[in-house]
C-alpha positions, 0 to 999 in steps of 0.5 A: 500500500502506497504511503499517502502522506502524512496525517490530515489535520482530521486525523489529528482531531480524531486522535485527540478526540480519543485521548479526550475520551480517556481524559473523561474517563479518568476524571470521572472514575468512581462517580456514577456516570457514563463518560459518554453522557457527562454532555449531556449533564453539563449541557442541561444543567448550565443550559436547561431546561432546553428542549431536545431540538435545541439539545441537538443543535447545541451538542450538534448531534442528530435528534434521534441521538439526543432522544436515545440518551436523554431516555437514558438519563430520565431512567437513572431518575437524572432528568425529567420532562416539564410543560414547554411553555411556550409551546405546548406541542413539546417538551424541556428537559432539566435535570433533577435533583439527583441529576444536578447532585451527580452533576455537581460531583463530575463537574469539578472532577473533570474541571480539574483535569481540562484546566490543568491540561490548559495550564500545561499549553498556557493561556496563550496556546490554549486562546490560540487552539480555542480560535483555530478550533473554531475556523477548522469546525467552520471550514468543515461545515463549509465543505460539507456545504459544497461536498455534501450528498445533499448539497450536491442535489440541490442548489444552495437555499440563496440559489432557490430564493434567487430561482423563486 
């Protein structure tokens, strides 16, 4: 097999993605919750009570994902569903009591462990990675844009208003 090059930067992500993971793994060891669902909890505590839609969107996952783990949630007794009032239609979610006690528990833990990290690479490094993070996330919802099955079928939303 002919070498291709070097890793791409997405290899790279992916990578430290992993050691992310294990980094949630290591903080969390001996509290009660999953590594895989510490978002959740901190996305519906500093946010909630939030609707699974607005969950979604901010943990960029697919609705049916979201759906899937808050079941999980809601049967450790961790979160609950509430009247949305401003549209009676749906739901929010927050955490419960119990919810919110584990939360508090994990939330330090791992606080501990992302902030050391951060001292490690030190303020400037770490304010440097923030914004390229945030151009290599835009550059990558830019080619999905273009390069996409869905983009490819059809012109962009500007193209259709134009046509319309």
């Amino acid at each position: 097999m002919a070498a291709t090059g070097p890793p791409t930067i997405l290899f790279e992500v992916f990578w430290t993605q992993q050691k992310r993971k294990r980094l949630i793994e290591a903080a969390l060891e001996g509290v009660d919750l999953p590594p895989e669902d510490y978002p959740f909890y901190v996305t519906i505590g500093a946010d909630g009570p939030l609707t699974p839609t607005a969950l979604a969107e901010i943990l960029d996952l697919p609705l049916s994902t979201v759906t899937f783990r808050v079941k999980r949630l809601e049967k450790r007794g961790h979160a609950e569903r509430i009247d949305n009032p401003a549209d009676g239609r749906s739901f929010l979610l927050r955490l419960t009591p119990a919810g919110r006690s584990l939360l508090n528990e994990a939330r330090p833990r791992f606080r501990s462990y992302a902030e050391a990290v951060e001292g490690r690479l030190g303020g400037p490094k770490t304010d440097a990675l923030r914004e390229s993070l945030i151009e290599l996330r835009e550059a990558i919802d830019e080619e999905l844009a273009v390069n996409s099955p869905a983009a490819r079928a059809s012109p962009p939303a500007s193209a259709r208003r134009r046509a319309g």
